[in-house]
Every structure is written in C-alpha cells, then in structure tokens.
ROFITI-703976 format. One record per residue (C-alpha): residue number from 1; residue in three letters; chain; x, z, y. Coordinates in Angstrom, 3 decimals. Layout:
BEGIN
+-----+------+-------+----------+----------+----------+
|  nr | rest | kette |        x |        z |        y |
+-----+------+-------+----------+----------+----------+
| NUM |  ala |     A |        X |        Z |        Y |
...
+-----+------+-------+----------+----------+----------+
This chain:
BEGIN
+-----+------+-------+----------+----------+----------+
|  nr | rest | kette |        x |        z |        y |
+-----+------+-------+----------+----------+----------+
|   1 |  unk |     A |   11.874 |  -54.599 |  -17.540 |
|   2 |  unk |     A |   10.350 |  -57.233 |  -19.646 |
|   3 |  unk |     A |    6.829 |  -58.197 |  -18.052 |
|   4 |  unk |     A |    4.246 |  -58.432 |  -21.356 |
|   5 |  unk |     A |    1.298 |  -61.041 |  -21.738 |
|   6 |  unk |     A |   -1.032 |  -58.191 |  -21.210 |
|   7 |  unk |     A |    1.144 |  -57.217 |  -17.943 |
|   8 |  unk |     A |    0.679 |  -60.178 |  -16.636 |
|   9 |  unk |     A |   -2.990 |  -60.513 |  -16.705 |
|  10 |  unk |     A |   -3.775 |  -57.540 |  -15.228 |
|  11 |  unk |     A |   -1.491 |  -58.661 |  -12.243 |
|  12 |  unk |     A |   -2.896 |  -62.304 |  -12.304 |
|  13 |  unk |     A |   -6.510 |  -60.617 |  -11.883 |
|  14 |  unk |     A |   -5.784 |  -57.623 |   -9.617 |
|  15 |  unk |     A |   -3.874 |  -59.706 |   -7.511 |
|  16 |  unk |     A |   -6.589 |  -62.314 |   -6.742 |
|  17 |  unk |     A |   -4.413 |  -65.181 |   -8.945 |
|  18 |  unk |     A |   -1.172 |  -64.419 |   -7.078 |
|  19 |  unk |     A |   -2.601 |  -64.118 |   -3.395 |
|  20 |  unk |     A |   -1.431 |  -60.867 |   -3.517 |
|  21 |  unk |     A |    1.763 |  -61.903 |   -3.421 |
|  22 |  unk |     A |    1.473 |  -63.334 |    0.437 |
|  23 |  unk |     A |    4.353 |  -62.257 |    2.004 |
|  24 |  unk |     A |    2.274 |  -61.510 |    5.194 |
|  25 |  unk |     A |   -0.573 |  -59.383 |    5.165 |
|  26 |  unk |     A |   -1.381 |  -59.801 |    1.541 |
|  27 |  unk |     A |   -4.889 |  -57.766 |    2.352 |
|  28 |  unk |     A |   -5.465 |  -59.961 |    5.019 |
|  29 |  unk |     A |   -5.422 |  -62.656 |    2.725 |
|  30 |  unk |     A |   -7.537 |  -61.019 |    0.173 |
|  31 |  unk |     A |  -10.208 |  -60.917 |    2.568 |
|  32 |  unk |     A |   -9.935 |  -63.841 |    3.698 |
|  33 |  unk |     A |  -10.354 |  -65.533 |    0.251 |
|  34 |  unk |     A |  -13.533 |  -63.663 |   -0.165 |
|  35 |  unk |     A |  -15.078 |  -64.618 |    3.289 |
|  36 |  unk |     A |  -14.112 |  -68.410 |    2.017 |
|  37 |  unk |     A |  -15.851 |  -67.644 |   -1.067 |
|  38 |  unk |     A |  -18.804 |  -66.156 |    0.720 |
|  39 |  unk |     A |  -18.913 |  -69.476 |    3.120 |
|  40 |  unk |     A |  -18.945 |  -71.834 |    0.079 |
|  41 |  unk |     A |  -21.612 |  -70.035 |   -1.618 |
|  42 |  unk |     A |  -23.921 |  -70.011 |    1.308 |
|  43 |  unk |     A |  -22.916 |  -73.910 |    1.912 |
|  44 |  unk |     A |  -23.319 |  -74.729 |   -2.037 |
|  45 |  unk |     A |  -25.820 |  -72.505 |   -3.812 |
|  46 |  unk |     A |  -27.295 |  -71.132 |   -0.295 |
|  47 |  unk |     A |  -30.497 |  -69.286 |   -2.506 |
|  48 |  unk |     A |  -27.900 |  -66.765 |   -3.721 |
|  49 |  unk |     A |  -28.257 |  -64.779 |   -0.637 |
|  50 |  unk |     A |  -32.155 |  -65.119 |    0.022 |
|  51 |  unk |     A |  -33.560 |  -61.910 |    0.409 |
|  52 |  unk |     A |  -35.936 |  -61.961 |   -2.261 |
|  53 |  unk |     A |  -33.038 |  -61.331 |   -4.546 |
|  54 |  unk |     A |  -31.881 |  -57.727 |   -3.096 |
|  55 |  unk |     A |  -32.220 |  -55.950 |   -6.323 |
|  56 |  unk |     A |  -29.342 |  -58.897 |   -7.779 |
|  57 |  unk |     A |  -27.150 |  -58.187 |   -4.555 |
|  58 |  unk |     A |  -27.316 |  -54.399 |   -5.450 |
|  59 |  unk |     A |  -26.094 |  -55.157 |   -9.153 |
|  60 |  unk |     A |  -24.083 |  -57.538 |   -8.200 |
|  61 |  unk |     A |  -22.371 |  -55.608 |   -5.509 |
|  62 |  unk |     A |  -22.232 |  -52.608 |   -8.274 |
|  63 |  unk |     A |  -20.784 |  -54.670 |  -10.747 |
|  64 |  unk |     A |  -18.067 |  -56.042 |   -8.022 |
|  65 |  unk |     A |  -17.157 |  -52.624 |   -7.314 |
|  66 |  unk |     A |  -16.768 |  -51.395 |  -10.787 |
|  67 |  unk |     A |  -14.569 |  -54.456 |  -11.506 |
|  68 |  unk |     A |  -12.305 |  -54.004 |   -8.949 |
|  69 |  unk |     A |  -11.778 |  -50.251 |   -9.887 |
|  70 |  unk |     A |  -11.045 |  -51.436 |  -13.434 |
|  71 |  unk |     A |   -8.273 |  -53.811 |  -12.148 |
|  72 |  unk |     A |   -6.965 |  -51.567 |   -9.950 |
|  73 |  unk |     A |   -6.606 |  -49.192 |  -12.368 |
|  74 |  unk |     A |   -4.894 |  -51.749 |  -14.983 |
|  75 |  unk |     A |   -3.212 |  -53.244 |  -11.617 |
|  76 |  unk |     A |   -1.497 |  -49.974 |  -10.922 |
|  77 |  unk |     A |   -0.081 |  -49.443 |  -14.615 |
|  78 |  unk |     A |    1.553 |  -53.166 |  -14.886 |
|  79 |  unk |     A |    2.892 |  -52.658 |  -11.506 |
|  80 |  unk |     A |    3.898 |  -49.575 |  -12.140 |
|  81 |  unk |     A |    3.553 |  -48.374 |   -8.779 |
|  82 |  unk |     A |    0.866 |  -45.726 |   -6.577 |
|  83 |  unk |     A |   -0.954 |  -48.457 |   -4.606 |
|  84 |  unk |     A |    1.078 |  -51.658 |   -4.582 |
|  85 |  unk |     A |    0.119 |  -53.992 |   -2.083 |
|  86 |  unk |     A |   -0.289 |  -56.941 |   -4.698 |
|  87 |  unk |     A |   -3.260 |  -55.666 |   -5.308 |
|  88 |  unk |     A |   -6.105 |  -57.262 |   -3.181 |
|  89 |  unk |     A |   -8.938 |  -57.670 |   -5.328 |
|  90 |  unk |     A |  -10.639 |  -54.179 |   -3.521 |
|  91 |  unk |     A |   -9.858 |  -56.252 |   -0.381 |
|  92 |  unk |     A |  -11.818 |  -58.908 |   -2.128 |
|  93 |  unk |     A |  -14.529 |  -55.947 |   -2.905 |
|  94 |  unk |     A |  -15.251 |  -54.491 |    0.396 |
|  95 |  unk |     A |  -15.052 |  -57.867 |    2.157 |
|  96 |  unk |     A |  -18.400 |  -59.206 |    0.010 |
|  97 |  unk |     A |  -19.866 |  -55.782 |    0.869 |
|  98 |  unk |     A |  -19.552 |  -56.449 |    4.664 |
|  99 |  unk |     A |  -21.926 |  -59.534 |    3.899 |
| 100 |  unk |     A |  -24.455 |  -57.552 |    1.710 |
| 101 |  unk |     A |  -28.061 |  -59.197 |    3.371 |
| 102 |  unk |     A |  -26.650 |  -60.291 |    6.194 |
| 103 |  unk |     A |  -27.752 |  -63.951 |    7.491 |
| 104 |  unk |     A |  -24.066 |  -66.386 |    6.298 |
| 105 |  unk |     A |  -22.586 |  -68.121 |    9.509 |
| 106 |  unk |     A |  -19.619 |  -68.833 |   10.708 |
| 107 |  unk |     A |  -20.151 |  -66.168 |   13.326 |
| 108 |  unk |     A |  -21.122 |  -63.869 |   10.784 |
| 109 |  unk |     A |  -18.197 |  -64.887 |    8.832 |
| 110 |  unk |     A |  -15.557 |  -64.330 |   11.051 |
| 111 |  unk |     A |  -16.942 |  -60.828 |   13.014 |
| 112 |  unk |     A |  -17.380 |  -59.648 |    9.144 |
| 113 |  unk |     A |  -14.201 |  -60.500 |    8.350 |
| 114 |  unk |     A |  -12.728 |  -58.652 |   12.091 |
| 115 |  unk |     A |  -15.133 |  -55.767 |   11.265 |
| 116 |  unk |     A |  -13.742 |  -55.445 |    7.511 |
| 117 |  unk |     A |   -9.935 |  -55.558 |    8.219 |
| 118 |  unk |     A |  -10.672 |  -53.056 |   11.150 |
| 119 |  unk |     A |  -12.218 |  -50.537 |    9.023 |
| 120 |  unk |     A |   -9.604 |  -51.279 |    6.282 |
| 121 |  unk |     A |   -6.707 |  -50.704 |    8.847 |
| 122 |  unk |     A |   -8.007 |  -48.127 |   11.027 |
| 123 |  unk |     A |   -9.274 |  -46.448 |    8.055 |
| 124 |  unk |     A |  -12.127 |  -43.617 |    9.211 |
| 125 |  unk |     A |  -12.856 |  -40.684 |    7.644 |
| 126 |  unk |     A |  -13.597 |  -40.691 |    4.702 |
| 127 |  unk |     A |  -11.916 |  -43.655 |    3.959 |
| 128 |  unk |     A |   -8.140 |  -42.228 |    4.454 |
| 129 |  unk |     A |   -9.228 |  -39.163 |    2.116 |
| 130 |  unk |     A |  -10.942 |  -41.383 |   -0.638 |
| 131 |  unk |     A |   -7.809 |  -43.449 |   -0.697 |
| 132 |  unk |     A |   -5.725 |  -39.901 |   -1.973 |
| 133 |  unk |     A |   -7.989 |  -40.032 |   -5.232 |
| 134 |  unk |     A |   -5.966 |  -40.952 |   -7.908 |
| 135 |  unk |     A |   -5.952 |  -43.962 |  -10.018 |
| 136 |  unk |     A |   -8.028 |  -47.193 |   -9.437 |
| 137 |  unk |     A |  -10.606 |  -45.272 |   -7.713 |
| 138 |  unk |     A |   -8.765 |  -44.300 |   -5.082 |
| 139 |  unk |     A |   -7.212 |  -47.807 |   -4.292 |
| 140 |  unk |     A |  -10.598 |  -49.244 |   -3.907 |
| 141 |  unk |     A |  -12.926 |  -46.926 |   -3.234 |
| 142 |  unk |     A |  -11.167 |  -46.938 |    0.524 |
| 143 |  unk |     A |  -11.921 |  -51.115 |    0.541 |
| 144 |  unk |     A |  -15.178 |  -50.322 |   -0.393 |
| 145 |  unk |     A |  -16.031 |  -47.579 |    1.972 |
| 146 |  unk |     A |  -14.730 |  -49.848 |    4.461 |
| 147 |  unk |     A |  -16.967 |  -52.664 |    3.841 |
| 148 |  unk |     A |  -20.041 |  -50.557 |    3.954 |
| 149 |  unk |     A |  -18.853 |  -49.408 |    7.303 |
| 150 |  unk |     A |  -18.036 |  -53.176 |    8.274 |
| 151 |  unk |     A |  -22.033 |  -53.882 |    6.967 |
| 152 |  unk |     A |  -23.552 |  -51.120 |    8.855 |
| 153 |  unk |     A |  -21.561 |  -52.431 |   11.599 |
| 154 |  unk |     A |  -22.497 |  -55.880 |   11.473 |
| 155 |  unk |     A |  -25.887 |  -55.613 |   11.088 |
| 156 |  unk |     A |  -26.317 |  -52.975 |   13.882 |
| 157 |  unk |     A |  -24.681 |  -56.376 |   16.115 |
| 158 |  unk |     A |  -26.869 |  -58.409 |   14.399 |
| 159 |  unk |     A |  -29.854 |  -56.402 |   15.248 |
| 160 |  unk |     A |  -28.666 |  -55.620 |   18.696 |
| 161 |  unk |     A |  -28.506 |  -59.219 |   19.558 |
| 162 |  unk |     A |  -31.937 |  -60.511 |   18.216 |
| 163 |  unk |     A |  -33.256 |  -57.328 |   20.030 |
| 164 |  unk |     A |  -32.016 |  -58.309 |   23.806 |
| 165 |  unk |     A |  -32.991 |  -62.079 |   22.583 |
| 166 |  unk |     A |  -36.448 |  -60.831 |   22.334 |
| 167 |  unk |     A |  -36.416 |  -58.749 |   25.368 |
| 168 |  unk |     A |  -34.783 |  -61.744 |   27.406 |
| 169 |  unk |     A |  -37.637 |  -64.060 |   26.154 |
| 170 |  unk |     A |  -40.180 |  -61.833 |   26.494 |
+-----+------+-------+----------+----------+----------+
C-alpha cells in the first residue's frame, strides 16, 4: 500500500516526528520527550509555569488534549490499525498533565515521569475502560486519565514532604 503525503503527516505528527518508531518502549520514549520538553521550558522560559498563569495552563492543557485526540484519530486511519503503538503523542499528553502546577525539578521530573508510566502501564480503573472507547478518544483519553492520576499523585508527595519539613522544623 502506497503511503500518501497526507498519510504521512498524520504519522510524522502522531508519532512525535518518528519517536514512535523506538523499537523499545516507544511510550516510554514519548514521555520521556515531553519531560525533556518540560525541563527546557522551566530552564529557558521558566515564567511559563508561574502560578499566576493557571487559567493559560488550563487552556493550554485543554488544547494539548484536544490535539492529541485529533492525531490520534488521523494517527489511527494512516496506520490503519486499533491503537498502534507509533502513536505517542497521548504519551506526550498525559506526561505534561503530570506537571500541571507542580514546582519543575529534576526530582519532580523524574518521580513525574515514574508516576506517569506507572499509571499508563498499570492502567487503573477507569483508565483500562476509557481506553475501549473507540477512535482517537479512546487512545488518549487513557494517557490522559493517567496523567491526572500521576498529578494528583505527585502533588499529594509534594505536599506530604513540605508538610513533615514543617513539622520537623517546627
């Protein structure tokens, strides 16, 4: 089968640029490329994720998860498969959620991206019956469940750990 110009975009895009294609944990590597992105935003442009600018994290993280439905949608028609595992950019999805107004460290960076893949692998309810929703949806609705799970999660740590800081000091 011929691959078309269109075809190839929508692979291109759903696929991260090609990291899909990892031949080992192609997910993994997904998330990893967002945590990387998340780093060098908070290293570069490091008033992106000031607090003052929640109600632009909520669209943004809206507009993130509406893309990646799109592309999974187009994704899964030029692939021509159910879920094919070239598709990471819900990987790419859920993994920014995890870091939605949470303090960017390298600590925070790498127990977001452990907390992320967990959810994504273990996959909780609802995430395993979100995933059975056809189309696009269902492909990254799962990521993106997971990454609100990996949020809650690493925020409750975060919490936890300034708490005893306070009651140790105080």
């Amino acid at each position: 089968m011929k691959t078309t110009a269109a075809q190839w975009v929508w692979k291109a895009l759903s696929s991260l640029f090609f990291f899909g294609y990892f031949p080992i944990a192609p997910g993994t590597a997904g998330s990893a490329v967002a945590v990387a992105a998340v780093w060098l935003l908070s290293i570069h442009a490091p008033g992106l994720f000031a607090f003052s600018l929640v109600k632009y994290h909520w669209a943004a993280l809206f507009a993130v998860s509406g893309i990646a439905i799109f592309l999974c949608s187009r994704g899964k028609q030029a692939f021509d498969a159910d879920d094919p595992g070239q598709i990471i950019v819900d990987e790419f999805a859920g993994q920014l959620i995890t870091f939605f107004m949470v303090p960017i460290t390298w600590r925070t960076c790498i127990l977001g991206f452990l907390l992320f893949r967990f959810f994504d692998i273990i996959k909780p309810y609802p995430v395993y019956k979100i995933e059975e929703i056809e189309g696009g949806v269902g492909i990254a609705m799962d990521d993106i469940i997971a990454g609100i799970y990996a949020n809650f999660s690493l925020s409750g740590i975060l919490w936890s750990y300034q708490f005893i800081l306070k009651l140790l000091h105080s």
